[in-house]
Backbone as CSV, one residue per row, in Angstrom:
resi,resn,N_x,N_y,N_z,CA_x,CA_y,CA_z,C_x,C_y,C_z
1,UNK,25.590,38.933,-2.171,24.520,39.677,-2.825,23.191,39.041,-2.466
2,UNK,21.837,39.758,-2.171,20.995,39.305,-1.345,19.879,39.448,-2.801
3,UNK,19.269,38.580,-2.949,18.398,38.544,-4.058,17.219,37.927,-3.506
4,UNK,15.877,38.756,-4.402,14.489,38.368,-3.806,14.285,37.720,-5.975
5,UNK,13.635,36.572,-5.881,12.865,36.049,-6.679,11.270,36.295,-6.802
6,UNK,10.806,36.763,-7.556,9.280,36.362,-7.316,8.416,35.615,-8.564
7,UNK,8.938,34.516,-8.273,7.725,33.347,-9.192,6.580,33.696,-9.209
8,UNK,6.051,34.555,-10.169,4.793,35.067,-10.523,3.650,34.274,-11.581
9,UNK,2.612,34.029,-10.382,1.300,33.677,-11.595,0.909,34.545,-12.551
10,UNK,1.239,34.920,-14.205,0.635,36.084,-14.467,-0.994,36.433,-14.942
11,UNK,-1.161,36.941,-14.549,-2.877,37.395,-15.663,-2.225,38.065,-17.002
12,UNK,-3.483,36.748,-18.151,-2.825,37.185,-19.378,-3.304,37.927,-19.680
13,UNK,-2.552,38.959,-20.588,-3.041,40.162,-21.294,-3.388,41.152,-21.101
14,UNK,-2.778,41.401,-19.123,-3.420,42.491,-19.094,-1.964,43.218,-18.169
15,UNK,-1.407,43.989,-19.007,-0.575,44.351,-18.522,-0.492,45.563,-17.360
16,UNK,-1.638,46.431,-16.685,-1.884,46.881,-15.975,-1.568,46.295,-14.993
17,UNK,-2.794,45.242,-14.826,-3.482,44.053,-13.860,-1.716,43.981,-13.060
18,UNK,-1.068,43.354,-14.283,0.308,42.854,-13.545,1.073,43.792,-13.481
19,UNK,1.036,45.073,-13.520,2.096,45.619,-12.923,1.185,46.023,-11.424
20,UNK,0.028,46.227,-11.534,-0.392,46.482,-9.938,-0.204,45.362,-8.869
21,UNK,0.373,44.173,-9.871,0.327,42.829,-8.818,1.860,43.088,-8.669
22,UNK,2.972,43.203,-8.980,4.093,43.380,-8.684,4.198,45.112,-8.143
23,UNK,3.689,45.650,-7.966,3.457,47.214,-7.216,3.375,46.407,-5.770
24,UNK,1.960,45.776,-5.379,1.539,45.579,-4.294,2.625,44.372,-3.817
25,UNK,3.507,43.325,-4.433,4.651,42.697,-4.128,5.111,43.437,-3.386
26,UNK,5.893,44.152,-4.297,6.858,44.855,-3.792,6.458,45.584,-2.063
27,UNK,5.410,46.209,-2.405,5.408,46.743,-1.074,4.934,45.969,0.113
28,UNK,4.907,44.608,0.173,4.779,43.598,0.824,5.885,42.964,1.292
29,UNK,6.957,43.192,0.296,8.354,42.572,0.932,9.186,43.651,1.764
30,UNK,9.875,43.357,2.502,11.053,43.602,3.752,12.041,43.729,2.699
31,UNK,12.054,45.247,1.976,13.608,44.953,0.903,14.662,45.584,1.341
32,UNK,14.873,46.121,2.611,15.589,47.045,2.936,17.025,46.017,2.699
33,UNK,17.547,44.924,3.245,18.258,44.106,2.857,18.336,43.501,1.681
34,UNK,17.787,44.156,0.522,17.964,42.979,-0.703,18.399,43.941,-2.117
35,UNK,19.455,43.508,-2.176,20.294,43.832,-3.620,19.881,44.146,-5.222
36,UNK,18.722,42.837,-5.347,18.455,42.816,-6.596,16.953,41.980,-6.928
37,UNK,15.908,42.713,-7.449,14.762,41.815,-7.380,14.894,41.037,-8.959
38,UNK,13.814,40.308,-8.874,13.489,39.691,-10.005,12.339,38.782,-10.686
39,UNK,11.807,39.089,-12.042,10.823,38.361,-11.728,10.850,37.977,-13.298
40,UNK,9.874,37.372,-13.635,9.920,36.459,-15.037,9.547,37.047,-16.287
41,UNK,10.029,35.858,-17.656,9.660,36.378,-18.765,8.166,36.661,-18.886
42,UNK,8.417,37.908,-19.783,7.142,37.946,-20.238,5.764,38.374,-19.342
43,UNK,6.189,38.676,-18.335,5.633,38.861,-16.987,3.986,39.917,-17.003
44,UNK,3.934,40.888,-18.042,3.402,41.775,-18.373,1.765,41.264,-18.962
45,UNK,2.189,39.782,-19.446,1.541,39.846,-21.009,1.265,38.115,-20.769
46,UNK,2.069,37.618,-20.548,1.798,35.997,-20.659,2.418,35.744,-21.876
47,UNK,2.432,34.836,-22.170,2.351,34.463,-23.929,1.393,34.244,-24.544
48,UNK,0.281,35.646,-24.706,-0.926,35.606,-25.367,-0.250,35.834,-27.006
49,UNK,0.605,35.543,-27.540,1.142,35.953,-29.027,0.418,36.113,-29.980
50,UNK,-0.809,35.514,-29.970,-1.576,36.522,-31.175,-2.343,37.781,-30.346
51,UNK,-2.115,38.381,-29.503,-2.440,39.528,-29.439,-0.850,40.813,-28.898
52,UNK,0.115,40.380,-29.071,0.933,40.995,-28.868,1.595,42.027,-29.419
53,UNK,1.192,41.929,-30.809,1.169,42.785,-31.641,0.552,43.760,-31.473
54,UNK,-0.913,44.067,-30.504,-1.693,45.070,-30.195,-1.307,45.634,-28.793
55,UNK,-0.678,44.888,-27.626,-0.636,45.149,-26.862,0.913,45.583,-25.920
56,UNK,1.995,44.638,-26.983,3.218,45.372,-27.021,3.730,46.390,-26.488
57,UNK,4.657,47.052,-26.386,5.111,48.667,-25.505,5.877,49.163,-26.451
58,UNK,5.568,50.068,-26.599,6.810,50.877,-27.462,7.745,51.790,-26.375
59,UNK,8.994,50.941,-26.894,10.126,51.153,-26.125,10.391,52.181,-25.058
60,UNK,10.475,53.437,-26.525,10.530,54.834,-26.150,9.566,55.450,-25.324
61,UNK,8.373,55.008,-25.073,7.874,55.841,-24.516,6.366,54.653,-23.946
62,UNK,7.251,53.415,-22.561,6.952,52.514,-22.454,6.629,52.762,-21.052
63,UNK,5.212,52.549,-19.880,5.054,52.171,-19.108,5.514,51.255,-18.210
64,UNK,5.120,50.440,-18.449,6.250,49.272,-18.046,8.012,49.904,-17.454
65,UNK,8.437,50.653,-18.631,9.981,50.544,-17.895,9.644,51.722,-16.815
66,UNK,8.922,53.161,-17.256,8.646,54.163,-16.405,8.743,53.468,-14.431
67,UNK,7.484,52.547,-15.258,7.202,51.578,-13.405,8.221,51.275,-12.732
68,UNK,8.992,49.979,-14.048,10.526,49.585,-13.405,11.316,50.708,-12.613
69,UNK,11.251,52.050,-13.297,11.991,52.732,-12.890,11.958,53.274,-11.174
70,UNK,10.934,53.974,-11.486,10.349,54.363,-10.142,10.120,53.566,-8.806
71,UNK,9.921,52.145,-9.393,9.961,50.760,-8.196,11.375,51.220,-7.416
72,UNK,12.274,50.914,-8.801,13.811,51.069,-8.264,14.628,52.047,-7.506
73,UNK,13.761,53.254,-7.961,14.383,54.543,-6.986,13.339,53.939,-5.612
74,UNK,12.216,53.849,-5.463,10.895,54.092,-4.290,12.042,52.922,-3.560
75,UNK,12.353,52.011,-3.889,12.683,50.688,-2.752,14.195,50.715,-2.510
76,UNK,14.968,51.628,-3.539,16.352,51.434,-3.179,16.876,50.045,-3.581
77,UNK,16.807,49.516,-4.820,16.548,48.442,-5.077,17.039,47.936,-7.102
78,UNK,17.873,47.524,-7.028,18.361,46.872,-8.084,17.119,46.125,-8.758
79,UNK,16.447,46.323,-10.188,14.988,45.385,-10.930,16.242,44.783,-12.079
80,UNK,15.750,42.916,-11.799,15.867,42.763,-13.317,14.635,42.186,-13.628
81,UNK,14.383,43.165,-14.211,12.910,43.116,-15.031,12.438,41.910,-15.783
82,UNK,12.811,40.644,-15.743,11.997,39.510,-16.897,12.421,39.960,-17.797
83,UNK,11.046,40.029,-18.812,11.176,40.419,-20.302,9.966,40.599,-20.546
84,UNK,9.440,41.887,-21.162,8.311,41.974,-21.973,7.837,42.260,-23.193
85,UNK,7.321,42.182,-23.762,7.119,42.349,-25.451,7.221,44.103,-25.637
86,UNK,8.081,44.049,-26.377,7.870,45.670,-27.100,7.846,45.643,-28.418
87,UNK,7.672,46.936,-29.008,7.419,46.543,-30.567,8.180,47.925,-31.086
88,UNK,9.440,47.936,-31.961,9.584,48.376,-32.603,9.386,48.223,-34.109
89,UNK,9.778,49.292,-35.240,9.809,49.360,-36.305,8.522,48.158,-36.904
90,UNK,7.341,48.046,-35.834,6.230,46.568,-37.168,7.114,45.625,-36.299
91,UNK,8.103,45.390,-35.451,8.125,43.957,-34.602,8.307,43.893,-33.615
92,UNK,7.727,42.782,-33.072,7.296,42.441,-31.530,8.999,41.453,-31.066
93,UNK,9.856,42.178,-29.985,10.632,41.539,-29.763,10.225,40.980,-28.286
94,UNK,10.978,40.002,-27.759,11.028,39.639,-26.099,12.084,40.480,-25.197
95,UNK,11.941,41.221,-24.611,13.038,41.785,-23.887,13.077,41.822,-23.304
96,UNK,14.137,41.618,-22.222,15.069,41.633,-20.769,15.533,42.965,-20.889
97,UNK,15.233,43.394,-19.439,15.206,44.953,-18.778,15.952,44.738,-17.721
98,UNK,17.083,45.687,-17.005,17.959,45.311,-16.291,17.951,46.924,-15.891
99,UNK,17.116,47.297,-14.749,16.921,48.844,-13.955,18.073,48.620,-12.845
100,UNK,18.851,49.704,-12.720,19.544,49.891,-11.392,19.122,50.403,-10.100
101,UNK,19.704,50.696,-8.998,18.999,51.128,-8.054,18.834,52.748,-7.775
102,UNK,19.181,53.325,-8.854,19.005,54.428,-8.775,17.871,55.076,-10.206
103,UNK,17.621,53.823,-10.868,16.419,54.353,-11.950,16.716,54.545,-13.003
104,UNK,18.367,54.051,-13.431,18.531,53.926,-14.686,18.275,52.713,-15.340
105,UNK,18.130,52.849,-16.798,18.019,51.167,-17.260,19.662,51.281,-17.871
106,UNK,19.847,49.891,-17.603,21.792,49.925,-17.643,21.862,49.124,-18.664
107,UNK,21.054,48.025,-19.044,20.845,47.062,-20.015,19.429,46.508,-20.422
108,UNK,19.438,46.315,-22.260,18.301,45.155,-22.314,18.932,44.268,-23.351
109,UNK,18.117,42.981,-23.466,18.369,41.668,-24.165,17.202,41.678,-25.053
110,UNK,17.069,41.399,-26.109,16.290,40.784,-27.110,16.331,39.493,-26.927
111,UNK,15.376,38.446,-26.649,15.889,37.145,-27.089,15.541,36.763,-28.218
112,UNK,17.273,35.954,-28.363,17.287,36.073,-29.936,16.965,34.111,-29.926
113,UNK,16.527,33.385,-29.517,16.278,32.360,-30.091,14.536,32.035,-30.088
114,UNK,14.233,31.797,-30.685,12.292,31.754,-30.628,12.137,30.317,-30.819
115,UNK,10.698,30.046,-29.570,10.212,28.546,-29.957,9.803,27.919,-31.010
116,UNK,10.468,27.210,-31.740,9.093,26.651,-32.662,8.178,26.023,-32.863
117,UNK,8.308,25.319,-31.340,7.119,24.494,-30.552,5.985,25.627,-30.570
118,UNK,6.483,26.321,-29.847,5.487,27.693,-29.878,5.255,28.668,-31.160
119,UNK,5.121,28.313,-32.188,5.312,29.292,-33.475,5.792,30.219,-32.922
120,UNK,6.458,30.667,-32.690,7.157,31.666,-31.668,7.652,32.984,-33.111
121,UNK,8.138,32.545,-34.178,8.572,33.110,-35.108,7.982,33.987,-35.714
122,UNK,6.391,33.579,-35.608,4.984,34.013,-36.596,4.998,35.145,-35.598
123,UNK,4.741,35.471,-34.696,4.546,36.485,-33.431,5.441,37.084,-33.492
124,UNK,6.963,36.908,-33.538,8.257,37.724,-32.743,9.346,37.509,-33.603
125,UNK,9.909,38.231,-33.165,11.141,38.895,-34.130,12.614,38.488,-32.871
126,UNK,13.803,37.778,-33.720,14.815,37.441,-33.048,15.611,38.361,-32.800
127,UNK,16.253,38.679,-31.691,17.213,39.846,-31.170,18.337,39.608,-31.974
128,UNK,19.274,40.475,-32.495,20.204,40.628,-33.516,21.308,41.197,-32.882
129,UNK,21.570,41.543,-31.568,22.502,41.708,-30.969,23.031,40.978,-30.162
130,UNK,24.355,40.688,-30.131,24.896,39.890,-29.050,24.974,39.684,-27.799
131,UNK,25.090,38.806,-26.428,24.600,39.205,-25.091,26.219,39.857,-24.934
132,UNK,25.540,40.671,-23.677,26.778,41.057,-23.076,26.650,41.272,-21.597
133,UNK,27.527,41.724,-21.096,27.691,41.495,-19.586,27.301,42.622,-19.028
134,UNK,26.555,42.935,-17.967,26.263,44.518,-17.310,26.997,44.509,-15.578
135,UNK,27.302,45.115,-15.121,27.563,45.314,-13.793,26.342,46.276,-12.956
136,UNK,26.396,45.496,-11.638,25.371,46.253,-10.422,26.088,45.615,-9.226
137,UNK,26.292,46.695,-8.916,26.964,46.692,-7.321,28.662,45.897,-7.753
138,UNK,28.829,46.013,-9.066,30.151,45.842,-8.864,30.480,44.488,-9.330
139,UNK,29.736,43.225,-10.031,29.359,42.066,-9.787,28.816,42.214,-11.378
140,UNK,29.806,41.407,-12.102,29.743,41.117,-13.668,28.368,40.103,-13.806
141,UNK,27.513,40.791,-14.354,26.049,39.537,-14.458,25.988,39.834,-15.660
142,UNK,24.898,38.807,-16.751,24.530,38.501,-17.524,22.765,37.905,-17.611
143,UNK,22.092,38.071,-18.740,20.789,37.273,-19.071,20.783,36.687,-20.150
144,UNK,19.526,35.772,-20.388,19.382,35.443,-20.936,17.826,35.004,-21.018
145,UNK,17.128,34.239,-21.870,15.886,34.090,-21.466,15.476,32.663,-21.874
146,UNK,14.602,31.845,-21.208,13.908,30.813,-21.249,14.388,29.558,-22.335
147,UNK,13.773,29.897,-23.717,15.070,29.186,-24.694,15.945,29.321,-25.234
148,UNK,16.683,30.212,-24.507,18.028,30.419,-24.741,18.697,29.446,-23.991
149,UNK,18.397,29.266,-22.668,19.205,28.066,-21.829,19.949,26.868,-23.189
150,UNK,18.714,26.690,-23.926,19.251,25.512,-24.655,20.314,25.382,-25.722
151,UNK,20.701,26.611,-25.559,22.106,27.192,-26.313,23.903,27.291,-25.790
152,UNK,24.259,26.726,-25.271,25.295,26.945,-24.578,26.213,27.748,-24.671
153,UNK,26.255,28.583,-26.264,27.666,29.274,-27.318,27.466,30.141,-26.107
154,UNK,25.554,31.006,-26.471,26.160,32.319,-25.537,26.010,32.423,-24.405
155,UNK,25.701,31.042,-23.694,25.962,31.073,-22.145,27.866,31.590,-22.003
156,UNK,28.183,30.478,-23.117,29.616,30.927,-22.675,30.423,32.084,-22.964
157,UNK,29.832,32.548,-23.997,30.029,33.696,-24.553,30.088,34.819,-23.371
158,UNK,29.084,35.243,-22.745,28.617,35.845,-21.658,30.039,35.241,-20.375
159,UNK,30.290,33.773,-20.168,31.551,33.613,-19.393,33.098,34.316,-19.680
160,UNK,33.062,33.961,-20.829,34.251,34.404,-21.283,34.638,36.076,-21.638
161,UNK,33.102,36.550,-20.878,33.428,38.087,-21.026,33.311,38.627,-19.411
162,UNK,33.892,37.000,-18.294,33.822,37.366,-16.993,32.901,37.390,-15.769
163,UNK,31.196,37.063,-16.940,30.098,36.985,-16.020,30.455,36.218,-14.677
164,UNK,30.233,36.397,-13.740,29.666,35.841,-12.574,28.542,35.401,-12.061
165,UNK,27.258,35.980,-12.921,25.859,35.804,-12.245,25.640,35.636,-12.848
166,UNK,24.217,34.706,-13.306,23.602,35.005,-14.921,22.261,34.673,-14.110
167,UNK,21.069,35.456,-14.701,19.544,34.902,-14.707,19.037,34.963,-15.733
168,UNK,18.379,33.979,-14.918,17.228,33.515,-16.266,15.614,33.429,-16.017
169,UNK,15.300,34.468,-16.460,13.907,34.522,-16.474,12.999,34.069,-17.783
170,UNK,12.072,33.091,-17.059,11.321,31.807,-17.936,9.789,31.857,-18.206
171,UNK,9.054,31.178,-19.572,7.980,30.855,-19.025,8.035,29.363,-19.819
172,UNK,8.761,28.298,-18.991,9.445,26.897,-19.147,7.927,26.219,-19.060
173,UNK,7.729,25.310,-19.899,6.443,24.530,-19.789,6.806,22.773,-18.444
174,UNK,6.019,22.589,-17.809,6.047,21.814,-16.613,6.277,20.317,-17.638
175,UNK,5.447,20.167,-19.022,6.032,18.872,-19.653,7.448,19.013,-19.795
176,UNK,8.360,19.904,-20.034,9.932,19.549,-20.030,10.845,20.192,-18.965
177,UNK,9.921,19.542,-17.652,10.489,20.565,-16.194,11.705,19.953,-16.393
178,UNK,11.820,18.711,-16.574,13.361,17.564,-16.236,14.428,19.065,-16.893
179,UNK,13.997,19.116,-17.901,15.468,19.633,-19.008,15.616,21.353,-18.396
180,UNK,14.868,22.000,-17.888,14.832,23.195,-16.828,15.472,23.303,-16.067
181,UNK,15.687,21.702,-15.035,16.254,21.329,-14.000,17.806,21.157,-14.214
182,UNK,18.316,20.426,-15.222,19.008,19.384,-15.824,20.085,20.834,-16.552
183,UNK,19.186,21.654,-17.311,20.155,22.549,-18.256,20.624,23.791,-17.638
184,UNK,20.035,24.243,-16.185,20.259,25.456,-15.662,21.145,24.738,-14.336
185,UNK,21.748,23.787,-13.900,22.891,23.157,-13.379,24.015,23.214,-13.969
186,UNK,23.314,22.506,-15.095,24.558,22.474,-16.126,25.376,23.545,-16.476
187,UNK,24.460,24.634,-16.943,25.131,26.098,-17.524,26.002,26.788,-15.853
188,UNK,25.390,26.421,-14.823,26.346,26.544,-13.585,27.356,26.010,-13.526
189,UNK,27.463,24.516,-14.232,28.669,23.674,-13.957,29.293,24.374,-15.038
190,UNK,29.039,24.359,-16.260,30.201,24.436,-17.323,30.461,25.952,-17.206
191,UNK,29.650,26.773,-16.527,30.367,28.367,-16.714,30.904,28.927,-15.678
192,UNK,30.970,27.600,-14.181,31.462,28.090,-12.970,30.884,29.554,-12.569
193,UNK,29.675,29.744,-12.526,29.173,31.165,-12.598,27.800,30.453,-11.554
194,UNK,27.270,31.580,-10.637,26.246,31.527,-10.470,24.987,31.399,-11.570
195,UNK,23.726,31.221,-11.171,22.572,30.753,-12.032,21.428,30.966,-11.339
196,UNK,20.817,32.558,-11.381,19.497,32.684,-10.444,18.266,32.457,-11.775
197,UNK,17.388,31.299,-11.541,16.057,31.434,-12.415,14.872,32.082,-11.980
198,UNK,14.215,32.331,-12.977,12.665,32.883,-12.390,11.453,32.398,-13.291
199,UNK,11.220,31.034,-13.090,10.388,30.678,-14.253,8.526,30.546,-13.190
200,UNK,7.525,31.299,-14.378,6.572,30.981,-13.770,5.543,29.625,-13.422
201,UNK,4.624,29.894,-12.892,4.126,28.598,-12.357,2.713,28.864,-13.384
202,UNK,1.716,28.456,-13.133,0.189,28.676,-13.410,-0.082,27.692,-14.879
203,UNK,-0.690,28.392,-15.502,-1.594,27.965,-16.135,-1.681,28.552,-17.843
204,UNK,-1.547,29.102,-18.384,-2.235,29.869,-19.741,-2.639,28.849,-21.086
205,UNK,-3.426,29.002,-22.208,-3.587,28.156,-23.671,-3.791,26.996,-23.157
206,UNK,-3.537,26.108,-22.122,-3.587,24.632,-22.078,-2.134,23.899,-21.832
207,UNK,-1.711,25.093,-21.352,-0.140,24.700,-20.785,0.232,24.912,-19.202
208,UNK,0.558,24.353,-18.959,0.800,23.903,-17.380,2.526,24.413,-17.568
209,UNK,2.896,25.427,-16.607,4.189,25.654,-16.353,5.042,25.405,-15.534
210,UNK,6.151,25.805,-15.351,6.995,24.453,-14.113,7.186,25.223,-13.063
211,UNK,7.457,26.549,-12.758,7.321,27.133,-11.611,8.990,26.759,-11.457
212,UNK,9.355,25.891,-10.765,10.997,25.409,-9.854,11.908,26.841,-10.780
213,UNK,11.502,27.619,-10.107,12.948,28.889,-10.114,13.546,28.412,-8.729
214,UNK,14.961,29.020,-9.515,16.000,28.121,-8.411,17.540,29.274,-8.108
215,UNK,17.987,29.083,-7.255,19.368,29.271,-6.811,20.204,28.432,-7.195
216,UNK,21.084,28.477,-8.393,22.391,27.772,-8.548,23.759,28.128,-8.210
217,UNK,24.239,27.217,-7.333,26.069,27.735,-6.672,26.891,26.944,-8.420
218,UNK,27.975,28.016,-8.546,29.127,27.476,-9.490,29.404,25.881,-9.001
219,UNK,29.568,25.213,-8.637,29.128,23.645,-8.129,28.328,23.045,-8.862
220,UNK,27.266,23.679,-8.905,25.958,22.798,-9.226,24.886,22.693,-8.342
221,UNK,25.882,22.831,-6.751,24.253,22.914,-5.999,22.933,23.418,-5.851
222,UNK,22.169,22.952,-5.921,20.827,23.836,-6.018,20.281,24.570,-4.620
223,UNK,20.957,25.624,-4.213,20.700,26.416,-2.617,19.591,26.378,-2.108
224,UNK,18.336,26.652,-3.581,17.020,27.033,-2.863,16.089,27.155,-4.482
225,UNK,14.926,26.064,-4.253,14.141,25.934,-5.504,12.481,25.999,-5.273
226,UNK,12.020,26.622,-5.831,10.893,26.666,-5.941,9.750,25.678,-6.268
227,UNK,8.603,25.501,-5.801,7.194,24.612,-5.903,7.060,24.700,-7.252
228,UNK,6.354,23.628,-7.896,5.940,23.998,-9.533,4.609,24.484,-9.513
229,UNK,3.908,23.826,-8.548,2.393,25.133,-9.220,2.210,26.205,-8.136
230,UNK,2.684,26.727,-7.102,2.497,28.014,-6.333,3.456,29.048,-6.610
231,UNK,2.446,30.141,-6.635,3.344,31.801,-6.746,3.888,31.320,-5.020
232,UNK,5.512,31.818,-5.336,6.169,32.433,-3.603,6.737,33.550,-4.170
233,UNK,7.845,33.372,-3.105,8.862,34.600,-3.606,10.133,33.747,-2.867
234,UNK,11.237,33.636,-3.511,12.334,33.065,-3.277,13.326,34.013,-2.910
235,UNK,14.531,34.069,-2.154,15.447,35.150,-1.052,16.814,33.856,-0.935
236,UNK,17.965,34.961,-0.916,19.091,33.961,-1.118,20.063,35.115,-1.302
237,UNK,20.970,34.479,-0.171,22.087,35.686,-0.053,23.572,34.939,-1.012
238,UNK,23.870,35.568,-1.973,25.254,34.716,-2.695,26.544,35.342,-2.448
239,UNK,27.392,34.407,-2.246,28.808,35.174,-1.905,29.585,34.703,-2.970
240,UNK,29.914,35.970,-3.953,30.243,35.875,-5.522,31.525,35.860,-5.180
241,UNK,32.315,35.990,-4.043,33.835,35.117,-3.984,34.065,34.003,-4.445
242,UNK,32.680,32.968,-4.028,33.381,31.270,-4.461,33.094,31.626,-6.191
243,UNK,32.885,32.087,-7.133,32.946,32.282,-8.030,34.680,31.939,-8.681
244,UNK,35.129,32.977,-8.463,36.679,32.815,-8.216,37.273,31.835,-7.664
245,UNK,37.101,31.475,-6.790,37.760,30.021,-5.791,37.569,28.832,-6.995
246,UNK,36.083,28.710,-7.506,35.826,27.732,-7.982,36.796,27.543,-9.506
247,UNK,36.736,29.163,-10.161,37.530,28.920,-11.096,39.193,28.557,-11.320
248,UNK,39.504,28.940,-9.994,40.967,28.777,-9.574,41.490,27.528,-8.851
249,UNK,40.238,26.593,-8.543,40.285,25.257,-8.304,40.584,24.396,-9.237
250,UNK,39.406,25.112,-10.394,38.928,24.235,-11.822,39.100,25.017,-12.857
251,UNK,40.485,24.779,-13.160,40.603,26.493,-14.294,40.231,25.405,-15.654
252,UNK,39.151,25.348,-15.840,38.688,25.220,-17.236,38.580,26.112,-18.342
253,UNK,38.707,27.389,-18.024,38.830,28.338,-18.956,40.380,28.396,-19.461
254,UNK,41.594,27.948,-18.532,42.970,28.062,-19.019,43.242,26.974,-19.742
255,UNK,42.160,26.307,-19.534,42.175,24.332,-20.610,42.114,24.779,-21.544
256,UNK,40.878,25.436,-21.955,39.965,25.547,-23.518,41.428,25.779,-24.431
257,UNK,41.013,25.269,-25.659,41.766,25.010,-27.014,40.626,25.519,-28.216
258,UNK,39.849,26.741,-28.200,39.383,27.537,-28.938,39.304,27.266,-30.342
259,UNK,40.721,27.402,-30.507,41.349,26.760,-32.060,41.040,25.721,-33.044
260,UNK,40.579,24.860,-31.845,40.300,23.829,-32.370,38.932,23.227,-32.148
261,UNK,37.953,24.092,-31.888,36.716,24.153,-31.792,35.982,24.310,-32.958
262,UNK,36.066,24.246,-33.784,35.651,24.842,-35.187,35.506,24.162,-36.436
C-alpha cells in the first residue's frame, strides 16, 4: 500500500486558508501511484480552542468533508482526513475523517481522551464511542489521535478486532518529542500492526511542535521519519503481508490470558 504523508504547517484559524493549502498540495503531488493520503490533527483550525466554538463545522452540512470528498473522487485517491473540530448538539468534538476513493466517508473517530495539559476539557467534548476498525482497499486499518497514543487499551482494542494499519494523526508538542518517538514504536511492537503518523511541525500559543511523522514496520523499525521543524511530505510503500508473518512468528495474541487481566 503506497501512502503519501503530508506534515503540514497549519495557519491558525483559518480554515479556508488551509484547505486551499492542501487543494494546491494535492495538486502538486504525482498521486497517480498512491493509495492513501494523509494529513494531521486538527489540520483546519490549529488548536486555537478558545475560538473553536465559533469556528467549528457542523457535521451535517460541513465544508471541510464536502472538500475531503471531492479531493478523493478528483485524485482517485483514498483521504484520511486528520481531525477537525465539529460541533454538534453545543459541543466541540475532535474528529478523524476517513474518505474513500470514491467520495464516501466510510468512518469518523471522536477523540475520546482530552489534554489536561491543554485544558483541553474546557473547549471539547470526549468521543463516547468506541474505536473500530474500517477497511480501504481491503486492508483492516484503524485511528486514533495524538493523546490517545498514551492509552494502550484501545490501541489494542482496535488489534484484537484485526487492525493491520493504524494512523495517527498529531499535534504532539516538540517538549515531549522523546515519548512520540518512544510510544508510536511501541504501539507497533505490542500490536504487531503497522503505525503511519502525521504529526505537525511549526509553531502556534508558544508551543513548538515535533513534526517527526513517521513510518512504523510491525518490528519496530522506523522506515522513514520526518524533520521536526519543516513542512515535507513523506511516501512509503507497505507490504501488509509481513503483518501476518510477524504475527505467526510472534503469536502474542494466542499467549494473552485476558482472564486474568482484570
Amino acid at each position: 500500500m503506497n501512502i503519501a504523508v503530508y506534515q503540514m504547517d497549519i495557519i491558525a484559524g483559518d480554515p479556508e486558508a488551509n484547505r486551499k493549502k492542501v487543494r494546491r498540495w494535492l495538486g502538486e503531488q504525482e498521486l497517480g501511484e498512491v493509495d492513501v493520503v494523509m494529513l494531521p490533527e486538527m489540520w483546519t483550525t490549529a488548536y486555537t480552542l478558545p475560538e473553536l466554538g465559533e469556528i467549528a463545522e457542523d457535521p451535517g452540512d460541513s465544508e471541510t468533508i464536502r472538500f475531503l470528498q471531492e479531493a478523493a473522487k478528483r485524485h482517485h485517491v483514498h483521504i484520511m482526513g486528520g481531525s477537525i473540530a465539529v460541533k454538534r448538539n453545543g459541543r466541540v468534538y475532535n474528529r478523524a475523517l476517513v474518505i474513500d476513493n470514491t467520495g464516501a466517508l466510510v468512518y469518523e473517530y471522536d477523540k475520546m481522551h482530552l489534554v489536561p495539559m491543554l485544558n483541553e476539557p474546557a473547549y471539547l467534548s470526549g468521543g463516547r464511542e468506541p474505536v473500530k476498525v474500517f477497511e480501504l482497499g481491503g486492508i483492516k486499518m484503524g485511528v486514533v489521535i495524538c493523546y490517545d497514543l498514551r492509552f494502550p487499551e484501545i490501541i489494542r482494542s482496535l488489534a484484537l478486532q484485526g487492525c493491520e494499519l493504524l494512523f495517527i494523526p498529531a499535534e504532539w508538542p516538540d517538549s515531549r518529542r522523546n515519548h512520540w518517538d518512544v510510544l508510536s514504536i511501541a504501539r507497533a511492537v505490542e500490536n504487531q500492526m503497522y503505525v503511519v503518523t502525521c504529526n505537525r511541525p511549526g509553531e502556534y500559543d508558544n508551543i513548538t511542535f515535533a513534526g517527526s511523522s513517521a513510518f512504523i514496520d510491525p518490528w519496530g523499525n522506523v522506515l522513514q521519519k520526518g524533520s521536526v521543524e519543516h513542512e515535507e511530505t513523506l511516501r512509503e510503500i507497505l507490504d501488509l503481508s509481513n503483518v501476518a508473518d510477524v504475527r505467526k512468528n510472534v503469536p502474542v495474541f494466542d499467549s494473552r490470558v485476558p482472564d486474568l487481566y482484570e
